[in-house]
PyMOL CGO cylinders between C-alpha atoms (Angstrom):
from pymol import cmd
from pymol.cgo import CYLINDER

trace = [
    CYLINDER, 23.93, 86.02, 121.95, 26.11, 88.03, 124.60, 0.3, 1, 1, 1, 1, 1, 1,
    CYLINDER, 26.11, 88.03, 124.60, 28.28, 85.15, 124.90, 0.3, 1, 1, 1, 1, 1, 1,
    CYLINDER, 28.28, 85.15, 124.90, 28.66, 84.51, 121.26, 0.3, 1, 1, 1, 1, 1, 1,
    CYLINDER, 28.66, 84.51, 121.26, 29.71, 88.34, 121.32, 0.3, 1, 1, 1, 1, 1, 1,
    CYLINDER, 29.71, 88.34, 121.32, 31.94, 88.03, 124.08, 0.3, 1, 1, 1, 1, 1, 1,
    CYLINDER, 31.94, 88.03, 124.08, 33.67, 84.89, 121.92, 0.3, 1, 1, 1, 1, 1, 1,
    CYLINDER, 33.67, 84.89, 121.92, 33.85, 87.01, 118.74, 0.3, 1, 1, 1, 1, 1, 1,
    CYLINDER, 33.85, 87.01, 118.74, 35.36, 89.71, 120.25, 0.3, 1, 1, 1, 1, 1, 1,
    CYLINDER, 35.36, 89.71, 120.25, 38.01, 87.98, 122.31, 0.3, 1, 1, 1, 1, 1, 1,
    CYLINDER, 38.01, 87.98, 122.31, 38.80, 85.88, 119.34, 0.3, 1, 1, 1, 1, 1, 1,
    CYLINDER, 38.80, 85.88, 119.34, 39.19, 89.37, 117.19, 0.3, 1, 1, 1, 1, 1, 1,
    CYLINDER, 39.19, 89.37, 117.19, 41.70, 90.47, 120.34, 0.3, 1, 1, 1, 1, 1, 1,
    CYLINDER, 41.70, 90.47, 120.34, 43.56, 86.95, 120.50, 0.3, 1, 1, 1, 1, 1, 1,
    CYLINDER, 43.56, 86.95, 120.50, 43.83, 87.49, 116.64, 0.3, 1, 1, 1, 1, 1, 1,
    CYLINDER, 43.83, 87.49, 116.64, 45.14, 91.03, 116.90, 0.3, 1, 1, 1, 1, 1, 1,
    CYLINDER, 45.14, 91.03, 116.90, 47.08, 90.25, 119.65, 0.3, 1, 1, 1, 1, 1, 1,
    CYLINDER, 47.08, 90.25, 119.65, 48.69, 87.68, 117.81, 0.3, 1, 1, 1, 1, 1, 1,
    CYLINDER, 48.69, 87.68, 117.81, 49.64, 89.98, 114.92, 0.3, 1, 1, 1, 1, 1, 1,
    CYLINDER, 49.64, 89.98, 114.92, 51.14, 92.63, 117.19, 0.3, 1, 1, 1, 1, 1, 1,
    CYLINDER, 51.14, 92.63, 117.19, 53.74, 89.77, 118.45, 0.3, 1, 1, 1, 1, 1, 1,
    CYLINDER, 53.74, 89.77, 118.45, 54.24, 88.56, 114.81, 0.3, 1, 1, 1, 1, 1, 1,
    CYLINDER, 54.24, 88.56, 114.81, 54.82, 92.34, 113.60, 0.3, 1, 1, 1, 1, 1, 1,
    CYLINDER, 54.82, 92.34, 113.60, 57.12, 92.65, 116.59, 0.3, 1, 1, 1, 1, 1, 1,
    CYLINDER, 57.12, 92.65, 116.59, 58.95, 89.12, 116.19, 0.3, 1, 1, 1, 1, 1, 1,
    CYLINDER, 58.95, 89.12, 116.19, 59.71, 90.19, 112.47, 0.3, 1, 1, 1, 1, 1, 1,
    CYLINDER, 59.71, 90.19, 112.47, 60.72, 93.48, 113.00, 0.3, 1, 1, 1, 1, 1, 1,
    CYLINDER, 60.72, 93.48, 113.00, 63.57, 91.81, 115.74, 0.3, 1, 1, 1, 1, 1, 1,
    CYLINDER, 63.57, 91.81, 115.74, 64.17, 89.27, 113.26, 0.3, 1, 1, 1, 1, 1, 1,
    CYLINDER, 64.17, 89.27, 113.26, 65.04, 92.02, 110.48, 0.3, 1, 1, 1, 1, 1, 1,
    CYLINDER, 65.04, 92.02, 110.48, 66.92, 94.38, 113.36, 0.3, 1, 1, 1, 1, 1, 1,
    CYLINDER, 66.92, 94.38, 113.36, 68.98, 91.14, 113.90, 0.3, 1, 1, 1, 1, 1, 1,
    CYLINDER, 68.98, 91.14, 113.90, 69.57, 90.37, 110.38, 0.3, 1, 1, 1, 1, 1, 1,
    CYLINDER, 69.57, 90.37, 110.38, 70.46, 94.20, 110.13, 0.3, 1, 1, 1, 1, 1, 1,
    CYLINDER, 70.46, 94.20, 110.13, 73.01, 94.14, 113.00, 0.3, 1, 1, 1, 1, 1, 1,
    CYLINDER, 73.01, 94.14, 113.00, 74.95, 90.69, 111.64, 0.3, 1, 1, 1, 1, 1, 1,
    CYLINDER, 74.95, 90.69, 111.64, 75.10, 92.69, 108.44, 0.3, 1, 1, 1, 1, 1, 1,
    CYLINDER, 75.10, 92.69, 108.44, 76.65, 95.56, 110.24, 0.3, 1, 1, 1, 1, 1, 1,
    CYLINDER, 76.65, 95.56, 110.24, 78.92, 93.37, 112.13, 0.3, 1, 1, 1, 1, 1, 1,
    CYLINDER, 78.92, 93.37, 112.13, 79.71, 91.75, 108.71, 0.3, 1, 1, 1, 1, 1, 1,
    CYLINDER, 79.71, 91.75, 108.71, 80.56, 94.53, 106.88, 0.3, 1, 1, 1, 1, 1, 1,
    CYLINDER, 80.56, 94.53, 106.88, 82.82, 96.40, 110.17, 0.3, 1, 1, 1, 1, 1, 1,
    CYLINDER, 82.82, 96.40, 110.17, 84.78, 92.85, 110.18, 0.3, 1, 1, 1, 1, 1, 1,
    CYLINDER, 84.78, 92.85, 110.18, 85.22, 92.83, 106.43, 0.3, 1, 1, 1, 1, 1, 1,
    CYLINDER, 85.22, 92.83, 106.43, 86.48, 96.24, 106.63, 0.3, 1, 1, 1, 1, 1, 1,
    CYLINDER, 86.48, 96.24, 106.63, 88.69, 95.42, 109.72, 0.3, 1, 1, 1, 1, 1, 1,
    CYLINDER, 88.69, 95.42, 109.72, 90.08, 92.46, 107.88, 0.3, 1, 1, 1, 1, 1, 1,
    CYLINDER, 90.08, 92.46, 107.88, 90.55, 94.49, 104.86, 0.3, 1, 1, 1, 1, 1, 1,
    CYLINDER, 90.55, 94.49, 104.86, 92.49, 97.20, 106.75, 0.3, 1, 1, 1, 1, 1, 1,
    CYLINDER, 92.49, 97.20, 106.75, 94.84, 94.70, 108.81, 0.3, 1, 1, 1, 1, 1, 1,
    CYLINDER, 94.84, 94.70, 108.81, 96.25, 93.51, 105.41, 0.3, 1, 1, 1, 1, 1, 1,
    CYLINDER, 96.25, 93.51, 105.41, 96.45, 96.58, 103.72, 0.3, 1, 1, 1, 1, 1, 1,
    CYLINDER, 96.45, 96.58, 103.72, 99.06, 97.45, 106.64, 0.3, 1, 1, 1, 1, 1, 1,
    CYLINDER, 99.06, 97.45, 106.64, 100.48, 94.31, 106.74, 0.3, 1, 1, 1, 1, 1, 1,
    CYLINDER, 100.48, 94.31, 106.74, 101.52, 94.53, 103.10, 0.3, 1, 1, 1, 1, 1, 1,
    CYLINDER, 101.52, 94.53, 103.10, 102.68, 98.40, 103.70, 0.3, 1, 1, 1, 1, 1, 1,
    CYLINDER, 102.68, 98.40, 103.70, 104.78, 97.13, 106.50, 0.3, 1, 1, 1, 1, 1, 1,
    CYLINDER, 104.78, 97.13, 106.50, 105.84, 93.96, 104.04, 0.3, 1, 1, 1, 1, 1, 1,
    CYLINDER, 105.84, 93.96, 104.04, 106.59, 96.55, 101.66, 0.3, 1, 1, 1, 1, 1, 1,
    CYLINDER, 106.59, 96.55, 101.66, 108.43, 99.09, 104.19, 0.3, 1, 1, 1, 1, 1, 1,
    CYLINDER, 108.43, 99.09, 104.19, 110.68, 95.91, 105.31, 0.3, 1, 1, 1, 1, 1, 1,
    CYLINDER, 110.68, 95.91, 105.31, 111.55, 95.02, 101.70, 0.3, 1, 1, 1, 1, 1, 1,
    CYLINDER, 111.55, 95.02, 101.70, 112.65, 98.28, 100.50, 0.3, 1, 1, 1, 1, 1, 1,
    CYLINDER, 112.65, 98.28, 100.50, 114.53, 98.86, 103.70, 0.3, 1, 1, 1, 1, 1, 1,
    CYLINDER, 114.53, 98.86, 103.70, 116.39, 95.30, 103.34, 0.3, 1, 1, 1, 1, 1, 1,
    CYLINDER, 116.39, 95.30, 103.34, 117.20, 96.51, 99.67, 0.3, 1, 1, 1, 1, 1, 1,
    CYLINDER, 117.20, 96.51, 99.67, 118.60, 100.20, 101.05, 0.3, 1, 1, 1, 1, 1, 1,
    CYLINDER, 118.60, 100.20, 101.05, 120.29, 97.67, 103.20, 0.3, 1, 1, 1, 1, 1, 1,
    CYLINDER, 120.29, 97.67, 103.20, 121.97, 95.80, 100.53, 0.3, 1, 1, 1, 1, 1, 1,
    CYLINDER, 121.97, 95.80, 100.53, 122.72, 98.84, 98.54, 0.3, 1, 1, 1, 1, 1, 1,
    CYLINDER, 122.72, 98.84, 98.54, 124.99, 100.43, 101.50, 0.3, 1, 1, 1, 1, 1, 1,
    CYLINDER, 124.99, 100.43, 101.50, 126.47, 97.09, 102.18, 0.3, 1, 1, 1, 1, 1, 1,
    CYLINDER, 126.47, 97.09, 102.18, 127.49, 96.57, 98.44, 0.3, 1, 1, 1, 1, 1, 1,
    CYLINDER, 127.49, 96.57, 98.44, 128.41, 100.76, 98.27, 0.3, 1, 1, 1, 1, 1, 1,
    CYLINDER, 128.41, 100.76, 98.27, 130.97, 100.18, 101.08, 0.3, 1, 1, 1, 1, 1, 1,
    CYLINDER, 130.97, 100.18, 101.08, 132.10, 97.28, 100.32, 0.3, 1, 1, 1, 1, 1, 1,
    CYLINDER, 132.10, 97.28, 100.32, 133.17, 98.91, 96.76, 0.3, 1, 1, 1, 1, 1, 1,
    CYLINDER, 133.17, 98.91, 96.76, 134.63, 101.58, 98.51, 0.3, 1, 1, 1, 1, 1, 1,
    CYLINDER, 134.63, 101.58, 98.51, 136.71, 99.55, 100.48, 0.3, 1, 1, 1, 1, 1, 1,
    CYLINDER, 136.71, 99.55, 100.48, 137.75, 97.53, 98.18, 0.3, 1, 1, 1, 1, 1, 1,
    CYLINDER, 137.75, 97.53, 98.18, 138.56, 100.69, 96.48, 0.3, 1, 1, 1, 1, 1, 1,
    CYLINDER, 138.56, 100.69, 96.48, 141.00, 101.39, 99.18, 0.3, 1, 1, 1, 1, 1, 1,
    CYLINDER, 141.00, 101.39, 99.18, 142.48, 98.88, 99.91, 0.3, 1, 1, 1, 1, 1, 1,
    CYLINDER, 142.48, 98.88, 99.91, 143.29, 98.62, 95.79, 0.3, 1, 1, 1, 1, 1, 1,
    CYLINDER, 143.29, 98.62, 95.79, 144.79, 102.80, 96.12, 0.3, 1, 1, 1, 1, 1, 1,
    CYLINDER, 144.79, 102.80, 96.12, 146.73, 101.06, 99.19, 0.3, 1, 1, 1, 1, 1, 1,
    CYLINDER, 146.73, 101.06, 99.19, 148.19, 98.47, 97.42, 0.3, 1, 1, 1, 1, 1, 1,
    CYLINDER, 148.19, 98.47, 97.42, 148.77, 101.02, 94.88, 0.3, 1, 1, 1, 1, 1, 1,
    CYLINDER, 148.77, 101.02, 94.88, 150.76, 103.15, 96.83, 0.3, 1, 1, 1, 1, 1, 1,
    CYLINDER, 150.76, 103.15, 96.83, 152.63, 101.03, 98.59, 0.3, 1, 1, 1, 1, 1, 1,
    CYLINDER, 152.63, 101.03, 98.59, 153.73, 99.14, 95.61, 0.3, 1, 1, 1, 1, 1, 1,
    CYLINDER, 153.73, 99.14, 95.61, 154.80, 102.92, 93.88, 0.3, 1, 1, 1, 1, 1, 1,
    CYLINDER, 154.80, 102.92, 93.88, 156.76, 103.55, 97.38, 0.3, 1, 1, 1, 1, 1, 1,
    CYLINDER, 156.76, 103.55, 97.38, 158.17, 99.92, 97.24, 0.3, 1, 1, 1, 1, 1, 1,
    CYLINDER, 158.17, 99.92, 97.24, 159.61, 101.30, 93.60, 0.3, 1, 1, 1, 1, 1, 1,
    CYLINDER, 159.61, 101.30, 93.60, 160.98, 104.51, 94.47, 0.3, 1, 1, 1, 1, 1, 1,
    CYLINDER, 160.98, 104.51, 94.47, 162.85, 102.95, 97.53, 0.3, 1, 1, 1, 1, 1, 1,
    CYLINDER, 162.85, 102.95, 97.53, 164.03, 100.72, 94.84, 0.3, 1, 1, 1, 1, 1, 1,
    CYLINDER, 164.03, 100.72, 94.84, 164.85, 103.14, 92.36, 0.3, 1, 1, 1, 1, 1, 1,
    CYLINDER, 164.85, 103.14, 92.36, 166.87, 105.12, 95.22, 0.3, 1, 1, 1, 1, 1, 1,
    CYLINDER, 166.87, 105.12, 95.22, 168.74, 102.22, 96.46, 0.3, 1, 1, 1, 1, 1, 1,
    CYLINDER, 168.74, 102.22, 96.46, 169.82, 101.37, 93.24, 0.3, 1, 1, 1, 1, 1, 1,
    CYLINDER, 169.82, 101.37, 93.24, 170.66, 105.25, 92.19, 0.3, 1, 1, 1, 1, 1, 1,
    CYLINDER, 170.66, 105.25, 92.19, 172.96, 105.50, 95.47, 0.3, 1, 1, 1, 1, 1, 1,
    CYLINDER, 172.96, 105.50, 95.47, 174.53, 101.86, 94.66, 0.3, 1, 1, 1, 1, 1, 1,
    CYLINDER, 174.53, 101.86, 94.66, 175.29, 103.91, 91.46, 0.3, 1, 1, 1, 1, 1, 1,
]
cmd.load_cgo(trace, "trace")
């Protein structure tokens, strides 16, 4: 009978013992899961964040290539501008000095 008592009871510890590991394997089982999650979600956001700047920056590049254009375009206008009132002027000039030579020839 002692024997049979001494089985029972260091089956019921085996058995107990055997739940304490299983308890403890699951609960680093669902800390694991827990942490991939985690490191999931932080990459996710990462990710998320990287191209939210890269399309600022995309965005930043494309609207300074268009200021870009604009100024080219403005001063090339006002050059050509110029060089037009140039023309102008020396054409009027070119007239006068006609106008006076042909006055004094008078």
């Amino acid at each position: 009978k002692d024997l049979s008592d001494k089985q029972a009871a260091f089956e019921a510890d085996a058995q107990k013992r055997e739940k304490e590991l299983s308890d403890k394997q699951a609960s680093l089982e669902a800390d694991a899961q827990k942490r991939e999650k985690d490191l999931s979600d932080k990459q996710a956001a990462f990710e998320a964040d990287a191209q939210k700047r890269e399309k600022e920056l995309s965005d930043k590049q494309a609207s300074l290539e268009a200021d870009t254009q604009k100024r080219e375009k403005e001063l090339s206008d006002k050059q050509a501008a110029l060089e037009a009132d140039a023309q102008k002027r020396e054409k009027e000039l070119s007239d006068k000095q006609a106008s006076l030579e042909a006055d004094a020839q008078k």
